[in-house]
mmCIF file of the C-alpha atoms, coordinates in Angstrom:
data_MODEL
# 
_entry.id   MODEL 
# 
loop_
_atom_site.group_PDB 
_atom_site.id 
_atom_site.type_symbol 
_atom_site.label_atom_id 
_atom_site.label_alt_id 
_atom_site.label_comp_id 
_atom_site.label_asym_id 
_atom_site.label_entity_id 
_atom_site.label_seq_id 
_atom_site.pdbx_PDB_ins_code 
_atom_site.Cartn_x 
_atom_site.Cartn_y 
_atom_site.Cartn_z 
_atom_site.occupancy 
_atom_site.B_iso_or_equiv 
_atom_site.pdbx_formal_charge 
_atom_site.auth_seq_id 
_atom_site.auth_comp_id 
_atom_site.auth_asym_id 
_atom_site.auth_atom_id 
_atom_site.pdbx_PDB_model_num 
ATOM 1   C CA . UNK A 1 1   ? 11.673  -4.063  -10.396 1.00 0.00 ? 1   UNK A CA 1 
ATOM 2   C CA . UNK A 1 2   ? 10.888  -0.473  -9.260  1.00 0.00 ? 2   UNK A CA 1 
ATOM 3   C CA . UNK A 1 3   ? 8.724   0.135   -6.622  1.00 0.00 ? 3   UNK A CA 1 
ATOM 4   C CA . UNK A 1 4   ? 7.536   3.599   -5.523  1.00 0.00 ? 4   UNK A CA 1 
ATOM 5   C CA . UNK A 1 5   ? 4.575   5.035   -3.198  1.00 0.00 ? 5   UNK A CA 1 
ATOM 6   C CA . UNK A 1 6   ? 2.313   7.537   -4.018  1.00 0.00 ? 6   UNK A CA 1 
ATOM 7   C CA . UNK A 1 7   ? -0.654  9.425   -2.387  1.00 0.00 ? 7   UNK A CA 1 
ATOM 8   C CA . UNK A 1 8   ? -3.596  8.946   -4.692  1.00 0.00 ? 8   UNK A CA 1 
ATOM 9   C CA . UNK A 1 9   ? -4.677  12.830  -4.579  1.00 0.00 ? 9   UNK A CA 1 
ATOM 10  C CA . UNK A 1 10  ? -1.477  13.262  -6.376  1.00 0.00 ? 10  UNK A CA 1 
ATOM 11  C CA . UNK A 1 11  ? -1.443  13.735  -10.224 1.00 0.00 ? 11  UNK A CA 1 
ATOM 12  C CA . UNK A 1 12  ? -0.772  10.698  -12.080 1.00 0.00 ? 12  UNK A CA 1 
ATOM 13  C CA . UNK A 1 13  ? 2.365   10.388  -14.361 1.00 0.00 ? 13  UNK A CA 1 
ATOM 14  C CA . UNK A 1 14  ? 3.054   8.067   -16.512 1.00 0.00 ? 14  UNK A CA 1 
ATOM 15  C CA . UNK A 1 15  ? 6.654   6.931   -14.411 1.00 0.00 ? 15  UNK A CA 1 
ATOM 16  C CA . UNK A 1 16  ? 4.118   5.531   -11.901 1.00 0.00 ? 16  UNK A CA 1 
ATOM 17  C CA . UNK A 1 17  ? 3.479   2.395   -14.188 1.00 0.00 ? 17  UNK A CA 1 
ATOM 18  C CA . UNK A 1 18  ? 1.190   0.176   -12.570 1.00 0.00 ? 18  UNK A CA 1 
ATOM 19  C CA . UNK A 1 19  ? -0.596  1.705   -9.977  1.00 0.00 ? 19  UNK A CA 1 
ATOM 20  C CA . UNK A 1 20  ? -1.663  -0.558  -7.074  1.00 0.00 ? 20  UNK A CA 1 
ATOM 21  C CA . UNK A 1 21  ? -4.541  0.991   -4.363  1.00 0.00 ? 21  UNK A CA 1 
ATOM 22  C CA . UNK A 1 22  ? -3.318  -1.159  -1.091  1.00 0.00 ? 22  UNK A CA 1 
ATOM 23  C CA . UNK A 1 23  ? -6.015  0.808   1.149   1.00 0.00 ? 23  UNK A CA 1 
ATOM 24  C CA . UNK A 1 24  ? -9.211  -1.083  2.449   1.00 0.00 ? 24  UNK A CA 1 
ATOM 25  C CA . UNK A 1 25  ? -11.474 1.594   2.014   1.00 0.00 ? 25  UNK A CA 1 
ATOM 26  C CA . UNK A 1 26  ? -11.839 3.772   -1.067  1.00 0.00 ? 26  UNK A CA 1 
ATOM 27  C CA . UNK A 1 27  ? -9.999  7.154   -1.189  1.00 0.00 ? 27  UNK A CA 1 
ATOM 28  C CA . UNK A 1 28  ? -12.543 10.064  -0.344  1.00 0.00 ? 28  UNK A CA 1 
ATOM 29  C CA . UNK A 1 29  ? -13.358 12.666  -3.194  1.00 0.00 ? 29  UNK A CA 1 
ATOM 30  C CA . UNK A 1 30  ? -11.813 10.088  -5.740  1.00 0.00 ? 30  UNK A CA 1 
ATOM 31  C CA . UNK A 1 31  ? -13.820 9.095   -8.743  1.00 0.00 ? 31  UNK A CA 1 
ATOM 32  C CA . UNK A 1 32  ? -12.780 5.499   -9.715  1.00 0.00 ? 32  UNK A CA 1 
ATOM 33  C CA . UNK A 1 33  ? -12.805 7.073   -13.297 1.00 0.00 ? 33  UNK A CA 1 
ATOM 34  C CA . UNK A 1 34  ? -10.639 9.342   -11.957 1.00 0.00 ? 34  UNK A CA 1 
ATOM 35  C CA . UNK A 1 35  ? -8.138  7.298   -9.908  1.00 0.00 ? 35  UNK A CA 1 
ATOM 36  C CA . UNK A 1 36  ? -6.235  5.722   -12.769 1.00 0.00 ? 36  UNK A CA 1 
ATOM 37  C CA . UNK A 1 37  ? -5.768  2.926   -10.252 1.00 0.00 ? 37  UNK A CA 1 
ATOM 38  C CA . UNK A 1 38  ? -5.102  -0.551  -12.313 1.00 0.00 ? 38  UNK A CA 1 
ATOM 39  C CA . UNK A 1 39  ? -5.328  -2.889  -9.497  1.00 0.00 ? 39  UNK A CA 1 
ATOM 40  C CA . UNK A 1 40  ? -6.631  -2.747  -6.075  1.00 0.00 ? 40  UNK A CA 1 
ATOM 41  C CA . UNK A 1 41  ? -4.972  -5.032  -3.418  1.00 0.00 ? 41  UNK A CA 1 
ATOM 42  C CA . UNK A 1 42  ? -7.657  -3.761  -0.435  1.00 0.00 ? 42  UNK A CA 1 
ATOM 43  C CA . UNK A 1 43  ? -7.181  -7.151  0.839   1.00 0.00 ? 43  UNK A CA 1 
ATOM 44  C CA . UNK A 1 44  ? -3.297  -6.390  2.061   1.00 0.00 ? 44  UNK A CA 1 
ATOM 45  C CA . UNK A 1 45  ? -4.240  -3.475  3.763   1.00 0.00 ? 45  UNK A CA 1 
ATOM 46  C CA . UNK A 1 46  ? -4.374  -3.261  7.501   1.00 0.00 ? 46  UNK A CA 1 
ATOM 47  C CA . UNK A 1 47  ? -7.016  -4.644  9.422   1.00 0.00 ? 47  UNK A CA 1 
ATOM 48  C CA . UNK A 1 48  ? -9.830  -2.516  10.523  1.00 0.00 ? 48  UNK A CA 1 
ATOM 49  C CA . UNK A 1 49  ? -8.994  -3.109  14.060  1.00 0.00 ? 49  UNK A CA 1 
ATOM 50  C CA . UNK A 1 50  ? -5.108  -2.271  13.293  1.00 0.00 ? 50  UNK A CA 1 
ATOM 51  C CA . UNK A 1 51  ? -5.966  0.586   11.235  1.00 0.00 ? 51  UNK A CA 1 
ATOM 52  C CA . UNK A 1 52  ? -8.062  2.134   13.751  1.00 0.00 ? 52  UNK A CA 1 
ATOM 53  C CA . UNK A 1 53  ? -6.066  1.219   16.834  1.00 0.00 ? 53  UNK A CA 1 
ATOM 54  C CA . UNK A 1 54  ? -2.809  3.062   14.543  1.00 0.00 ? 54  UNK A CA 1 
ATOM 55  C CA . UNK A 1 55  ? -4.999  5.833   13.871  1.00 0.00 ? 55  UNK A CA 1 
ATOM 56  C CA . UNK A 1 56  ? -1.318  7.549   12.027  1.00 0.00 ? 56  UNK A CA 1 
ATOM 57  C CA . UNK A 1 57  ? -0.136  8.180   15.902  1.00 0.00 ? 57  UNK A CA 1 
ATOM 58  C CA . UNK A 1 58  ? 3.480   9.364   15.005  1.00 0.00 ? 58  UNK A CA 1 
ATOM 59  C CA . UNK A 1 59  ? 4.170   7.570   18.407  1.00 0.00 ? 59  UNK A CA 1 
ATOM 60  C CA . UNK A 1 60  ? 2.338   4.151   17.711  1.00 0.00 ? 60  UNK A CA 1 
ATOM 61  C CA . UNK A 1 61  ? 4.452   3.493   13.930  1.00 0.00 ? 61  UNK A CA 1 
ATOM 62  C CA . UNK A 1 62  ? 6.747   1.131   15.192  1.00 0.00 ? 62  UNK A CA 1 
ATOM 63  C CA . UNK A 1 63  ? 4.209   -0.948  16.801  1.00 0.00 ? 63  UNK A CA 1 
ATOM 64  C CA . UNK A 1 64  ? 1.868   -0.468  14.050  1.00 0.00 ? 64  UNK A CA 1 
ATOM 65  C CA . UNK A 1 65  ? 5.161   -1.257  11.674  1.00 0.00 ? 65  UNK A CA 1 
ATOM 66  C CA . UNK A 1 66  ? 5.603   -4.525  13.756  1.00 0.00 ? 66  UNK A CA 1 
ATOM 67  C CA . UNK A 1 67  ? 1.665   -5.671  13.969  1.00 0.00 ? 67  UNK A CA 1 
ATOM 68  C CA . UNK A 1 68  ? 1.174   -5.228  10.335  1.00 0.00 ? 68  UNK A CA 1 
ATOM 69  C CA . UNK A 1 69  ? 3.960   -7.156  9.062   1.00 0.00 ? 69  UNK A CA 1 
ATOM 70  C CA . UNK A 1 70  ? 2.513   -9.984  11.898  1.00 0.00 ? 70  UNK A CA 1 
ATOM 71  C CA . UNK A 1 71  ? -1.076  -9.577  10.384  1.00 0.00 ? 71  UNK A CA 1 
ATOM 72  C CA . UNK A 1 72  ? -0.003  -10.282 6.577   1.00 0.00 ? 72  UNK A CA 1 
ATOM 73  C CA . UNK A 1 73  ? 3.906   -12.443 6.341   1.00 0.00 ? 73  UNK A CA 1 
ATOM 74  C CA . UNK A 1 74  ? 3.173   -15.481 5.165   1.00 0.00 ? 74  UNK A CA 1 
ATOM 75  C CA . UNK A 1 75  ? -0.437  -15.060 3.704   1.00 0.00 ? 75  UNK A CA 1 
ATOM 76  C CA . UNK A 1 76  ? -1.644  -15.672 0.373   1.00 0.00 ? 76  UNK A CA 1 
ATOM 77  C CA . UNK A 1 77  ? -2.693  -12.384 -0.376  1.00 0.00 ? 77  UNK A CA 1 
ATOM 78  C CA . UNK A 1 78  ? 1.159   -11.075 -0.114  1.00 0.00 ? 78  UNK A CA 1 
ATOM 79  C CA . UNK A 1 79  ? 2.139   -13.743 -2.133  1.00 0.00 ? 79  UNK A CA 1 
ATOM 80  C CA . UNK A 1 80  ? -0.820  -12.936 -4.845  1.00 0.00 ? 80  UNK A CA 1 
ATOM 81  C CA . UNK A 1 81  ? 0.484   -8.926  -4.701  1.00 0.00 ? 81  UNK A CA 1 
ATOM 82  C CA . UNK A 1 82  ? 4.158   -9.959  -4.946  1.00 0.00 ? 82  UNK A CA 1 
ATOM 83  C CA . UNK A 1 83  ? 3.291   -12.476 -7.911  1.00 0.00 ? 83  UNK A CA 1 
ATOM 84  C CA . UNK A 1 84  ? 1.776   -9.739  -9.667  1.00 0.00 ? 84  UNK A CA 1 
ATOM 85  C CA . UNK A 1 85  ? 4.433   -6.748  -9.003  1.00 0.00 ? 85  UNK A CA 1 
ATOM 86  C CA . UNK A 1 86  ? 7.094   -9.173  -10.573 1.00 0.00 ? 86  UNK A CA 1 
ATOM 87  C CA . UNK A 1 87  ? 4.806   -9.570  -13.696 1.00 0.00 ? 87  UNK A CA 1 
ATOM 88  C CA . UNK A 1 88  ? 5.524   -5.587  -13.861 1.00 0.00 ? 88  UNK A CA 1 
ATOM 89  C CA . UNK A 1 89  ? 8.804   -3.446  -14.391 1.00 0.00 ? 89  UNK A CA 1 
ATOM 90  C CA . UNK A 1 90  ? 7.431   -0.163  -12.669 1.00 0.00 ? 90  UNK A CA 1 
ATOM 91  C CA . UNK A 1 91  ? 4.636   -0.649  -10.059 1.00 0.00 ? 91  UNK A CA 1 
ATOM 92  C CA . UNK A 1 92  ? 3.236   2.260   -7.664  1.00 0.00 ? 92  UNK A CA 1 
ATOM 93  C CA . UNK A 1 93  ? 1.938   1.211   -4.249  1.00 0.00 ? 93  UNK A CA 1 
ATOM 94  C CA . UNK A 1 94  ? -1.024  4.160   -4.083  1.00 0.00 ? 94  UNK A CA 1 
ATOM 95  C CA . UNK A 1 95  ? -2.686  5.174   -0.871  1.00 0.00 ? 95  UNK A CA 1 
ATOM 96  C CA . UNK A 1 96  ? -4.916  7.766   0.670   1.00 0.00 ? 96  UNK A CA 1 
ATOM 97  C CA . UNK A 1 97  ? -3.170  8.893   4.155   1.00 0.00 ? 97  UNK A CA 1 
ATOM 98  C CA . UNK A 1 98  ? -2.185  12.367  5.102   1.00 0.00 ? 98  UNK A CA 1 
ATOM 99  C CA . UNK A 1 99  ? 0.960   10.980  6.248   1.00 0.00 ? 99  UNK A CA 1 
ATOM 100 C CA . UNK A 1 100 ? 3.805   10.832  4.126   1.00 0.00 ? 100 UNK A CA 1 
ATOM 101 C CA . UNK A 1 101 ? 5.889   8.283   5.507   1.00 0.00 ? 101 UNK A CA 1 
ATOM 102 C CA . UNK A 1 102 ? 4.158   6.771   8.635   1.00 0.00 ? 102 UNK A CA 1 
ATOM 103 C CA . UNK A 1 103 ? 1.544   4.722   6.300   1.00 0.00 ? 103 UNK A CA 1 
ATOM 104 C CA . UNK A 1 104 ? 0.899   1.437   5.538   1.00 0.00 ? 104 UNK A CA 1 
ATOM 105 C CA . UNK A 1 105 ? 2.172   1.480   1.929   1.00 0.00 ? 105 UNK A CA 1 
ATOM 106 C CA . UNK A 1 106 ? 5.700   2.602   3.058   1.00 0.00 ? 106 UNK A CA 1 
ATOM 107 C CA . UNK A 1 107 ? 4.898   -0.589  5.847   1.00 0.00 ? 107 UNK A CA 1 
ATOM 108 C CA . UNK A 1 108 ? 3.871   -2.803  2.734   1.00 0.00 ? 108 UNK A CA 1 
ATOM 109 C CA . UNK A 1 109 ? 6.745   -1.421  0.058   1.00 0.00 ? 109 UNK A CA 1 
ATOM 110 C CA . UNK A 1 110 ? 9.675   -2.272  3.195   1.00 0.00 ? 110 UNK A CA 1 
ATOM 111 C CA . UNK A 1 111 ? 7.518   -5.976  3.133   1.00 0.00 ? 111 UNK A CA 1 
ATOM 112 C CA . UNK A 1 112 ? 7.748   -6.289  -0.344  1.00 0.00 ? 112 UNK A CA 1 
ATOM 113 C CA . UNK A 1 113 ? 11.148  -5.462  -0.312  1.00 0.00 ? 113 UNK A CA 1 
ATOM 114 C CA . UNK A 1 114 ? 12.131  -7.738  1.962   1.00 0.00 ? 114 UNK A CA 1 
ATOM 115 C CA . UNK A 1 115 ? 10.531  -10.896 -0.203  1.00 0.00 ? 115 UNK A CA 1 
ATOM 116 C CA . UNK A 1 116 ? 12.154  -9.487  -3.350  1.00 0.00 ? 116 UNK A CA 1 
ATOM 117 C CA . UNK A 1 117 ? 15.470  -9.305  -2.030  1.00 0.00 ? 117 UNK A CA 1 
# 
């Protein structure tokens, strides 16, 4: 099982395989023609309340790292996401931030991870 992460304003290729949106809200300026997402998991993504307390402080990440994987270990959802990346042999966790590597898809992918291991 591969997993990568991707910002969705990047160009699709077809080494993404499945492409998974794990953001709450839809990506701004994207088209859902456009997106060439195939499944969207908004339901893993942060709270409102985390995401907005986070607000992609460079100095809040570990915290942020720590309260997310509180807010979704152990819940249905993760299970239903990790249920359907194993169905999968390339999957693409896709997301909307500015930041690179202080997201919750690189959060979520470390999760993942950790119950594929």
């Amino acid at each position: 099982m591969d997993i990568k992460v991707k910002r969705v304003y990047e160009t699709y290729a077809k080494e993404d395989g499945v492409r998974i949106l794990v953001d709450r809200l839809w990506p701004r300026g994207i088209k859902k023609e456009d997106a060439q997402i195939d499944k969207w998991f908004k339901e893993i993504a942060p709270s409102s309340e985390l995401r907005k307390w986070y607000d992609h402080d460079p100095e809040k990440f570990e915290a942020f790292n720590q309260k997310y994987h509180a807010e979704i270990d152990g819940t249905k959802v993760l299970d239903e996401l990790i249920n359907y990346i194993r169905e999968h042999k390339t999957v693409t966790l896709v997301f909307s931030s500015k930041e690179l590597k202080l997201n919750n898809a690189m959060v979520l992918k470390n999760i993942i991870d950790e119950h594929t291991d």
